[in-house]
GUSEFI-632320 format. One record per residue (C-alpha): residue in one letter; z, y, x. Coordinates in steps of 0.5 Angstrom, whole numbers, padded with zeros to 4 digits, always signed. Layout:
% GUSEFI-632320
aZYX/...
This chain:
% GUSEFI-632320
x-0031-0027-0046/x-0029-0028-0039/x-0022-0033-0037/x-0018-0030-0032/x-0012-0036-0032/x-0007-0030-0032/x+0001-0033-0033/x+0005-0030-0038/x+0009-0025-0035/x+0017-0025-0036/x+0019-0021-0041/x+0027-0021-0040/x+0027-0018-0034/x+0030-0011-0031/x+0024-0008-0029/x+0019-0003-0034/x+0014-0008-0036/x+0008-0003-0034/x+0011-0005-0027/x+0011-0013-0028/x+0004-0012-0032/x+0002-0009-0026/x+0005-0012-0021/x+0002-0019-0024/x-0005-0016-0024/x-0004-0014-0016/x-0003-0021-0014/x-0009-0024-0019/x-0013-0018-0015/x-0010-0020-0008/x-0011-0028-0009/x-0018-0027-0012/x-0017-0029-0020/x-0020-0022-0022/x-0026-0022-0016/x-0028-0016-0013/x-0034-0012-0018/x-0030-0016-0025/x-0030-0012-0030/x-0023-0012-0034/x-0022-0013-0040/x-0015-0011-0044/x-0015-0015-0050/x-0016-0021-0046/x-0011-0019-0041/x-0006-0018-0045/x-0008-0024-0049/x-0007-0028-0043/x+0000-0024-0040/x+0003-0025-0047/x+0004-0016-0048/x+0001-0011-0052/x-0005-0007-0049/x-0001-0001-0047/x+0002-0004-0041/x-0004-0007-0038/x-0008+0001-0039/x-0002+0004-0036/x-0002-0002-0030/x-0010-0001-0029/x-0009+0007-0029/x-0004+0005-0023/x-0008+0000-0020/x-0014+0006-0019/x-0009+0010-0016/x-0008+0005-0011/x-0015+0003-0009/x-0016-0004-0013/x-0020-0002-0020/x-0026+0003-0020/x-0026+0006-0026/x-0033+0008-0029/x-0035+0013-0034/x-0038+0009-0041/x-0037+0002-0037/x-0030+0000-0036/x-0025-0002-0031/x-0027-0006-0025/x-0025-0009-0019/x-0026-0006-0013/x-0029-0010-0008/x-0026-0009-0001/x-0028-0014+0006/x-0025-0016+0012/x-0031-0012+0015/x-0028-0006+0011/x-0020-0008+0012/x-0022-0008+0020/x-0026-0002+0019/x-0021+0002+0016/x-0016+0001+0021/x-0019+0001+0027/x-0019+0009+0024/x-0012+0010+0023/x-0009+0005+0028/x-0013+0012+0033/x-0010+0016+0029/x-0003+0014+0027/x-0002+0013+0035/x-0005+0020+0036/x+0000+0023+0031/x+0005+0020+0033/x+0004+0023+0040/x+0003+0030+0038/x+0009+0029+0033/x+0014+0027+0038/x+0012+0034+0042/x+0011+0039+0037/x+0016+0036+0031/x+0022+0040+0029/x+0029+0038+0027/x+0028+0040+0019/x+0022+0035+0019/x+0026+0030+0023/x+0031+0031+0019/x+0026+0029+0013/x+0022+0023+0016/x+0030+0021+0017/x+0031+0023+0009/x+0024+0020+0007/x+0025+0012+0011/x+0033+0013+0007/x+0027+0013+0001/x+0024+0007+0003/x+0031+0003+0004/x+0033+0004-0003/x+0028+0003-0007/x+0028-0004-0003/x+0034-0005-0004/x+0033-0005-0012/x+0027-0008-0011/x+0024-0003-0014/x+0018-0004-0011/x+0012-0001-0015/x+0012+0005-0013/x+0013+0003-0004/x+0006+0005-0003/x+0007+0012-0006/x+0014+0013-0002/x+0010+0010+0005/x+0006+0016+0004/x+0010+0021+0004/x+0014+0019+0010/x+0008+0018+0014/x+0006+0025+0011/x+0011+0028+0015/x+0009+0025+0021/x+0002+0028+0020/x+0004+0034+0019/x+0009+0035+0024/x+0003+0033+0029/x+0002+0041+0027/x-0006+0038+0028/x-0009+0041+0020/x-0016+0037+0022/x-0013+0031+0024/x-0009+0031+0018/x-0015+0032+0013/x-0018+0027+0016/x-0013+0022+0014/x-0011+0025+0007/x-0019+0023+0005/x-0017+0016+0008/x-0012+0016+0003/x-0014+0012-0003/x-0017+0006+0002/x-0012+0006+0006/x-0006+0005-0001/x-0009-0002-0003/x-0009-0004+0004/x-0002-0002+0006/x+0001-0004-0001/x-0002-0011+0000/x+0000-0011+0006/x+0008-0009+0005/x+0008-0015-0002/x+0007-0019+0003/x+0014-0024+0004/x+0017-0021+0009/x+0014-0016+0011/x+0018-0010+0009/x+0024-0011+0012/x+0019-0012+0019/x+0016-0005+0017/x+0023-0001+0015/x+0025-0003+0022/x+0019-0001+0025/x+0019+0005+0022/x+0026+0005+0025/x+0024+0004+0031/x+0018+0009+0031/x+0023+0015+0028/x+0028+0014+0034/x+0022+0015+0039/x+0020+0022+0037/x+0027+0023+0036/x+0028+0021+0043/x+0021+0027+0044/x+0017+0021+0048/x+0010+0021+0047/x+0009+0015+0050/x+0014+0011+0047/x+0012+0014+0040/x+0005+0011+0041/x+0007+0006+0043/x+0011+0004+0036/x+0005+0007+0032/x+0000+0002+0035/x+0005-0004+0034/x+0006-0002+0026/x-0001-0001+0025/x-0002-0008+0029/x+0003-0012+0025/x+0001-0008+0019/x-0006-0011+0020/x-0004-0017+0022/x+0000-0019+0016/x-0004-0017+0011/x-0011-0021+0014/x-0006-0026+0013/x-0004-0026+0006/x-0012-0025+0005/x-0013-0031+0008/x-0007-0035+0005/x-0009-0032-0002/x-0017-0034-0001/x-0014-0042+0001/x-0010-0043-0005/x-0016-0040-0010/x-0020-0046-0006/
């Protein structure tokens, strides 16, 4: 049976266990120690994380939703494989996107949606504030949900809905990084003040630095991950 070298996870902290499991399996993803194409088996999960096999099902349903396990018919649970090709692929097209949708929302948006891209970034505020960051990717989304939708452009929020999947694994790689969601609450800030302000220009000009930053943090972590396996 294949040995993962997954250290017992902590068992008297605050947190649900289904989110200490899963984050624990985010980072053996992240830093290489369950490989991309991996199948994962649950009893020697378990085994090695110290827990019982609930957890570690509930943890790979999420890890599917975010875009790091393949679930296969009849075969198991897999590790997605995703690649430095894929990752600059990937937002090349959203960076145009997200700096086009801010550009459009800054002119079209209304005061009830900027109000709610204000309640949504509150959101993201406290759920960092109670280190409740299981589902930060989840609440991401949903503020940059309404920015889409406020750029009143269906087509261009279809596209980047059908992203979506691809798009969690990167930003929730991305925002774990040390750091790096304090730096993302301020863009997000920043972002929101410009379409307030109704400048289009300025808008795009914060969407393209938080796509940049985004980018740039999580090719780092990649790497710093990859070197520690090494």
């Amino acid at each position: 049976m294949k040995k993962y070298r997954l250290l017992p996870v902590s068992l008297d902290t605050y947190r649900p266990l289904r989110e200490v499991v899963c984050a624990a399996l985010r980072a053996a993803i992240i830093g290489g120690v369950l490989e991309p194409g991996e199948r994962l088996m649950e009893i020697k999960m378990a085994e090695e994380l110290g827990v019982s096999r609930t957890p570690i099902r509930e943890a790979i349903r999420v890890l599917e939703q975010e875009g790091f396990v393949e679930i296969l018919p009849r075969r198991g649970a897999y590790v997605m494989d995703i690649s430095i090709k894929d990752i600059t692929d990937v937002y090349e097209i959203r960076m145009a996107l997200d700096v086009l949708a801010a550009g459009l929302a800054a002119e079209r948006i209304t005061e009830q949606e900027l109000a709610l891209l204000r309640k949504r970034l509150d959101i993201i505020r406290e759920v960092v504030e109670h280190d409740d960051m299981g589902k930060i990717g989840e609440y991401d989304w949903a503020f940059h949900e309404v920015l889409y939708k406020a750029s009143k452009n269906d087509r261009l929020f279809g596209i980047i809905n059908n992203l979506r999947e691809q798009l969690t694994r990167l930003r929730v790689t991305s925002m774990n990084y040390r750091g790096r969601i304090k730096d993302t609450i301020l863009e997000h800030e920043l972002l929101v003040e410009s379409i307030a302000s109704r400048s289009p220009e300025l808008a795009r000009q914060r969407a393209f630095e938080h796509m940049r930053n985004a980018e740039r943090t999580l090719l780092q972590a990649i790497e710093e991950a990859r070197s520690v396996k090494l």
